[in-house]
C-alpha positions in Angstrom: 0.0 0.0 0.0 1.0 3.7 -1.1 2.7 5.6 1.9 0.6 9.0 0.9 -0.5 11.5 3.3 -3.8 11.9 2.6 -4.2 15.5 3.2 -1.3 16.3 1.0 -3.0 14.2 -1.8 -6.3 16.1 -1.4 -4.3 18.9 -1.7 -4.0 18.6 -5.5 -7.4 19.3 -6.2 -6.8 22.7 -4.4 -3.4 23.6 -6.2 -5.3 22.7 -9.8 -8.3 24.9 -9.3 -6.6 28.0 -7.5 -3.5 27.6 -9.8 -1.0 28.9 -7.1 0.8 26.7 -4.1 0.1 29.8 -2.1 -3.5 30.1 -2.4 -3.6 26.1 -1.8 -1.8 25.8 1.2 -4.3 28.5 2.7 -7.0 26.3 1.6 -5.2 23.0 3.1 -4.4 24.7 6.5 -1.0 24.1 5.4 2.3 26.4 4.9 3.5 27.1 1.8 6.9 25.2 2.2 4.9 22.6 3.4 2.8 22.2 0.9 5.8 22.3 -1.8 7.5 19.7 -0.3 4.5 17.4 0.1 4.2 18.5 -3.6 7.6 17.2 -4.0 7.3 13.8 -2.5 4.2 12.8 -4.6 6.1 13.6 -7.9 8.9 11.1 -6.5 6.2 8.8 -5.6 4.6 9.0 -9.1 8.0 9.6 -11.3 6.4 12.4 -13.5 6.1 16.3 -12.4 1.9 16.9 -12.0 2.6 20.5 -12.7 3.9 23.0 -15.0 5.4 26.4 -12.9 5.1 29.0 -15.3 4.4 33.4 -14.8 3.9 32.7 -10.9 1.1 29.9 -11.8 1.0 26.2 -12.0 -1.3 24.6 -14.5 -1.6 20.6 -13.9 0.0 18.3 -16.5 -1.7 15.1 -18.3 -0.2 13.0 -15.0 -1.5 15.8 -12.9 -5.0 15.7 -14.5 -4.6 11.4 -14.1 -4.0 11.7 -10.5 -6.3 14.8 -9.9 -9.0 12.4 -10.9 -8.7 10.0 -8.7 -7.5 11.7 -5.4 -11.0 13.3 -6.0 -12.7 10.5 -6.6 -10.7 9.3 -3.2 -12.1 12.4 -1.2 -15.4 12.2 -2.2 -15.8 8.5 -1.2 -14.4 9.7 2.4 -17.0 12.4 2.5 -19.8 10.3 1.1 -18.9 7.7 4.2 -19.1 10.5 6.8 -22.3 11.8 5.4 -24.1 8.2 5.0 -22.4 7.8 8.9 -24.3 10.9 9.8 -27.4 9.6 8.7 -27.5 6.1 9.8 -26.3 7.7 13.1 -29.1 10.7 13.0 -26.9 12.8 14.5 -24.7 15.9 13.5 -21.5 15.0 15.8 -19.6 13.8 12.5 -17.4 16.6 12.2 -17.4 16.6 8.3 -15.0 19.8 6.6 -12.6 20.0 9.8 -9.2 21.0 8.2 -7.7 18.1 10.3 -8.8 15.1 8.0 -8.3 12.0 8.7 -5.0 10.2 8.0 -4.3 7.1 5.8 -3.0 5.7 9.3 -6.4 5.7 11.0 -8.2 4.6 8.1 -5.8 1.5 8.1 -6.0 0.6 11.0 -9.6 0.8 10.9 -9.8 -1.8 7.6 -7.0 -4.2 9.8 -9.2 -4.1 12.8 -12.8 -5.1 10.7 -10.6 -7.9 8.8 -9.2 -9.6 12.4 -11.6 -8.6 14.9 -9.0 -7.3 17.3 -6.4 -4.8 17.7 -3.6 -7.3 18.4 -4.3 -9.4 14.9 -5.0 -5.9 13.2 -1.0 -5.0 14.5 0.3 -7.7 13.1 -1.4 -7.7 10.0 0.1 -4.0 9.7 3.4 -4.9 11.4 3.2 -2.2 14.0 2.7 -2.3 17.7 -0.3 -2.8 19.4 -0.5 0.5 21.2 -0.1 2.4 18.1 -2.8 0.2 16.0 -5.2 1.1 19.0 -4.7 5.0 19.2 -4.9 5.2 15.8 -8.3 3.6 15.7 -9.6 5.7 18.9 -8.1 8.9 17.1 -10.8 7.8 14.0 -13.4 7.1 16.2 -12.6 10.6 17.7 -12.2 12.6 14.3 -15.6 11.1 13.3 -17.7 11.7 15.9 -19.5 8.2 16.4 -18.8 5.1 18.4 -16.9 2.9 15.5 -16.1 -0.3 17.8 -17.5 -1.9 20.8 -15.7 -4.7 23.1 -16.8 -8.3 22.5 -16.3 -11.9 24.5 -14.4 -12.6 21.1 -12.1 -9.6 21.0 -13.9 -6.2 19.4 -16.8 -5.8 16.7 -16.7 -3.1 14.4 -20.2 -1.5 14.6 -22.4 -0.4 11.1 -20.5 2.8 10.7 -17.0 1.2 11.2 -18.1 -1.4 8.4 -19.0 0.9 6.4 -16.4 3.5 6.9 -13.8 0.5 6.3 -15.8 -0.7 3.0 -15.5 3.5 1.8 -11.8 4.0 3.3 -10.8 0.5 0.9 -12.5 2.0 -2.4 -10.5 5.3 -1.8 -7.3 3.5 -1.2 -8.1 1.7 -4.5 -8.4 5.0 -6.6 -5.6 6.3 -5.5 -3.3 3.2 -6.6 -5.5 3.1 -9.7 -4.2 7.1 -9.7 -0.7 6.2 -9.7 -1.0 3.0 -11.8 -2.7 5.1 -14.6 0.2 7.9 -14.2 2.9 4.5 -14.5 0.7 3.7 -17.6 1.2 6.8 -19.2 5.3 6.4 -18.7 4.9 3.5 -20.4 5.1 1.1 -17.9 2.0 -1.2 -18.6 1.9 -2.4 -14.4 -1.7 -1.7 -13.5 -3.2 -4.4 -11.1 -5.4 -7.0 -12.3 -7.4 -8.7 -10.0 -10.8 -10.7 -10.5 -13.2 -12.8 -8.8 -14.0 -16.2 -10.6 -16.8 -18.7 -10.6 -16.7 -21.9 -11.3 -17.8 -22.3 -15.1 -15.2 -19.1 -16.1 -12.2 -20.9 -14.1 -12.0 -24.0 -17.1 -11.6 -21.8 -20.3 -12.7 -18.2 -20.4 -10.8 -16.3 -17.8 -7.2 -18.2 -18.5 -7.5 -17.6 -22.2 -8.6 -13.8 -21.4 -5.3 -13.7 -19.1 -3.0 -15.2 -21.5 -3.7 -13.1 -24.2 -3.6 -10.3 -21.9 0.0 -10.9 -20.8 1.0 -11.5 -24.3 0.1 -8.0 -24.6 1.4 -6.4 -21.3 3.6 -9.4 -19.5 4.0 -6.5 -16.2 0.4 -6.3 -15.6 -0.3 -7.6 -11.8 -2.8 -10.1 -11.9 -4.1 -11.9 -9.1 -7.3 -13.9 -8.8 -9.8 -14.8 -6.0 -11.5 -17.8 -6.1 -14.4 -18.1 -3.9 -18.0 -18.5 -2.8 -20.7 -15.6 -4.3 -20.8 -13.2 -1.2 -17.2 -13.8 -0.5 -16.2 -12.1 -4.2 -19.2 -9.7 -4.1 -17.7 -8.2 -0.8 -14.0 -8.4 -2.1 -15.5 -5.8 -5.5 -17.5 -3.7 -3.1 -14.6 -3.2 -1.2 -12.5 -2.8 -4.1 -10.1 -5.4 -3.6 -10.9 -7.5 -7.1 -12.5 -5.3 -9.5 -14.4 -7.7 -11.6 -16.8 -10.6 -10.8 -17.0 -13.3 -14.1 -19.5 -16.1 -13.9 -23.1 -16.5 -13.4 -24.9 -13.0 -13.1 -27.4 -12.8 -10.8 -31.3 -11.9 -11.6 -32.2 -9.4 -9.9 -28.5 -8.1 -9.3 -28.0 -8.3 -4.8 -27.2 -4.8 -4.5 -27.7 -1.6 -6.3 -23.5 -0.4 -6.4 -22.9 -3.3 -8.9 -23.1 -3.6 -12.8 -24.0 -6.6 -15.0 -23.2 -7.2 -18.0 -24.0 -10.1 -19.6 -21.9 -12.8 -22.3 -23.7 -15.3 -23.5 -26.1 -17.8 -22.2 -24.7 -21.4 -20.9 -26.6 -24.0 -20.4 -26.3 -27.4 -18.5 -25.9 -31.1 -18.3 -26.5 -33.9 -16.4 -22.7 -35.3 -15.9 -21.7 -39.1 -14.9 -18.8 -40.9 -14.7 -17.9 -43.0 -18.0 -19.3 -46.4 -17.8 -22.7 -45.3 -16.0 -25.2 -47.5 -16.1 -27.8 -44.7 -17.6 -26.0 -44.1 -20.6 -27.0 -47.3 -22.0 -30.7 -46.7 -21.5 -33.3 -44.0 -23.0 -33.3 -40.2 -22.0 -33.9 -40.8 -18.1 -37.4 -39.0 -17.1 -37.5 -36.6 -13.8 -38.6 -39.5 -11.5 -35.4 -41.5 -12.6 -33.5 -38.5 -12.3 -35.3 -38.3 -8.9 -33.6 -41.6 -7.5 -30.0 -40.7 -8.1 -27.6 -39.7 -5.5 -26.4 -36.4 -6.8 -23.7 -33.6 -6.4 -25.1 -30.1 -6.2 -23.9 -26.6 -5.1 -25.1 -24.9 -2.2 -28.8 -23.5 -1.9 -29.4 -19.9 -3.2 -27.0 -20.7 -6.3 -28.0 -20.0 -10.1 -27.3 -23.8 -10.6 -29.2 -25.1 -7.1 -31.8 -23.0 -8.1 -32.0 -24.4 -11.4 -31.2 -27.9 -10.0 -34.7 -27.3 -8.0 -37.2 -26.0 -10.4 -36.2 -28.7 -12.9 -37.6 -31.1 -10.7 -40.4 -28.8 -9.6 -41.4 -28.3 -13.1 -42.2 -31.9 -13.9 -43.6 -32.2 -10.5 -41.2 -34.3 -9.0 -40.0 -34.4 -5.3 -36.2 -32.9 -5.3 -33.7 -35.7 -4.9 -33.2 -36.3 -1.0 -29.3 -37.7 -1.3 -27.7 -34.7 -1.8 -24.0 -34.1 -1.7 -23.3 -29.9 -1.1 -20.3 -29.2 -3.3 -18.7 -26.4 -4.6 -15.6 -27.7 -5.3 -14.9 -28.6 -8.7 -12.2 -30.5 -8.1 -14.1 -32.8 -5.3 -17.5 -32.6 -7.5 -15.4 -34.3 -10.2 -13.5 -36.9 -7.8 -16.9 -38.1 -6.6 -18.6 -38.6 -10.4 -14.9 -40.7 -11.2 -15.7 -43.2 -8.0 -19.7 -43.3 -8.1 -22.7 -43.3 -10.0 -23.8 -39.8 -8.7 -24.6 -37.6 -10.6 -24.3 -33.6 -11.3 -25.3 -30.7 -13.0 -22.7 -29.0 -15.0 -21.5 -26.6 -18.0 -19.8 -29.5 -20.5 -17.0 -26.6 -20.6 -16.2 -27.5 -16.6 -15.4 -31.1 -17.2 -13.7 -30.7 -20.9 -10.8 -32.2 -20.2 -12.0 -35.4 -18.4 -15.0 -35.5 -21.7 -11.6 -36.2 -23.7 -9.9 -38.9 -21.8 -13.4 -40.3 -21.3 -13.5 -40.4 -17.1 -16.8 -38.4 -17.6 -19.5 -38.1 -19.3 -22.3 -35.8 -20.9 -26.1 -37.9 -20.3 -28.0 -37.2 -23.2 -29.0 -33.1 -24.0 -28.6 -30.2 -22.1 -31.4 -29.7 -19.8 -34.3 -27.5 -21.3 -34.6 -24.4 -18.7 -31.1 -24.6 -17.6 -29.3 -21.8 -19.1 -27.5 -19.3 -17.0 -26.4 -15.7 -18.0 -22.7 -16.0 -17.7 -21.1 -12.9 -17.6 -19.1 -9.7 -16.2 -19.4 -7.9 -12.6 -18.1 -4.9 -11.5 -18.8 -1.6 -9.0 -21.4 0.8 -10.7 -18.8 3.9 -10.6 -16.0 2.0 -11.6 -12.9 3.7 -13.9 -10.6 1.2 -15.0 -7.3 2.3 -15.8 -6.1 1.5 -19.8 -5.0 -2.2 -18.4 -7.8 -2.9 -16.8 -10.0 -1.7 -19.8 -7.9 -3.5 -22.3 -8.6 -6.8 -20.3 -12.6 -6.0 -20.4 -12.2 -5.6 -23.9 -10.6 -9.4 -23.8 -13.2 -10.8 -21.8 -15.5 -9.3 -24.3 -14.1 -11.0 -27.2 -13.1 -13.8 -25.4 -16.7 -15.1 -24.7 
């Protein structure tokens, strides 16, 4: 994580719109020297100047503009918490547009503290000492105005307005790489994070092509992916940690900060191991179906759903020896040693369809299909890496 005083960083906007460091640092509560030198540092930090001096004035450049953006974008996130804080709160002790803001320090600590549930773990995580880890959080919960933390029999729960201060202070802290990234990219070096969330049916084909042919373009782009349950992924975009979701969309969408946008359709099949003593006999009705042991994901999943009201539309009882699985790897380790059987994408299980471990039982299911296709945070700007690899996706489906 970027070691950027925040208030410096806000400072920017200042500088750009009164076009003097003199008139900014009056603004900022700062001194003029001061306010040069924190200047200074963030040039280092980035590697390009973010202002022309020129007949007493300074006029932001194109990496000024860049990182202008999103230290905006940063401090209106902030403020956005405080005043959604406010309201939850019904109170007016938030002490939103003091010239003492708060620091990247506090807002750390904060995010370490929701992640361990204790101010110990949070040190650690953040390799400082306890003592520190805790006055910073009390000095937050100070500078806001509102109870952020309460003690607990298992160590200390973040109340509403810490979550949701900690969810805000992440998406800032996101920008502002994305600021710097975008400042890297227009150097020339092509470094910009890349990290997504993947379902199951995107982890066989579509997001490792989209990644290769990505880093046949730009070999330093950072990508990292998350592999996970739903609402594990879903709280990693909302908190900015991945920026894209790529699987199954969801109908209606869970929350209103998200964007879908959908691929293509996919639809499923009823897989078995080779050898299964169905594939010798006619298309199996729903009762039949009815009898087998199967392998399903967890309830209040596009494919459990669908799993259901397949059943239900023939007016069958749901099959009672249910495995829970949302393991690939184990789903497909139990179809190689039984005669269970589960619902999949053909895609999932291409490999083993090839060395004939598994097999496909007869057509796709009618009413199966899923939207497959791309989640990401309704006010989201990628930088030109990140775009480039939506434009990959794209074409890649």
């Amino acid at each position: 994580m970027l070691n950027i005083n925040l208030r410096h960083l806000f400072s920017l906007t200042a500088i750009a719109e009164t076009g003097r460091i003199s008139a900014a640092a009056e603004r900022a509560h700062l001194s003029q020297s001061a306010l040069t030198q924190a200047l200074r540092k963030i040039e280092i930090t980035a590697g390009a100047a973010l202002f022309d001096r020129a007949g007493g004035g300074v006029t932001p450049t194109d990496a000024g503009r860049l990182l202008i953006n999103r230290s905006t974008r940063a401090s209106a996130l902030l403020a956005r918490a405080e005043r959604e804080i406010r309201q939850r709160e019904m109170t007016g002790a938030v002490h939103g547009g003091s010239h003492r803001p708060i620091t990247a320090s506090q807002l750390r600590a904060l995010i370490a503290v929701v992640k361990t549930g204790g101010y110990s773990l949070a040190a650690r995580e953040l390799d400082l000492a306890q003592p520190t880890v805790y006055r910073a959080a009390k000095d937050l919960e100070a500078r806001i105005g509102v109870a952020l933390f309460r003690r607990s029999a298992k160590g200390v729960d973040t109340r509403k307005p810490g979550r949701l201060l900690a969810r805000y202070a992440e998406l800032a802290f996101a920008e502002i790489r994305q600021g710097f990234e975008e400042v890297s990219e227009l150097l020339g070096n092509m470094m910009s994070r890349v990290a997504v969330g993947c379902l199951p049916l995107a982890r066989a084909e579509l997001l490792p092509k989209a990644i290769n042919q990505l880093l046949n373009i730009y070999p330093d782009a950072r990508v990292s992916i998350l592999d996970g349950p739903y609402g594990e992924q879903l709280h990693a975009l909302r908190c900015g940690q991945i920026d894209w979701i790529i699987g199954a969309l969801r109908c209606p969408p869970p929350t209103t900060d998200i964007v879908q946008r959908h691929l293509f359709e996919e639809p499923l099949s009823i897989v078995v191991r080779s050898g299964h003593p169905l594939l010798d006999k006619p298309a199996p009705d729903a009762a039949t179906l009815a009898n087998l042991e199967w392998i399903a994901p967890a309830k209040h999943t596009p494919t459990r759903d669908l799993f259901q009201s397949f059943f239900t539309r023939d007016g069958v009882a749901t099959p009672r020896r249910i495995i829970e699985c949302n393991s690939l790897a184990a789903t497909r380790g139990l179809l190689h040693n039984s005669d269970r059987a589960a619902l999949l994408s053909p895609v999932q299980i291409r490999g083993d369809l090839v060395t004939n471990t598994l097999a496909v039982l007869g057509q796709p299911l009618p009413g199966t299909s899923r939207p497959i296709g791309i989640t990401v945070r309704a006010d989201w700007e990628p930088t030109s890496v990140q775009f480039k690899f939506s434009k990959i996706l794209a074409a890649s489906a």
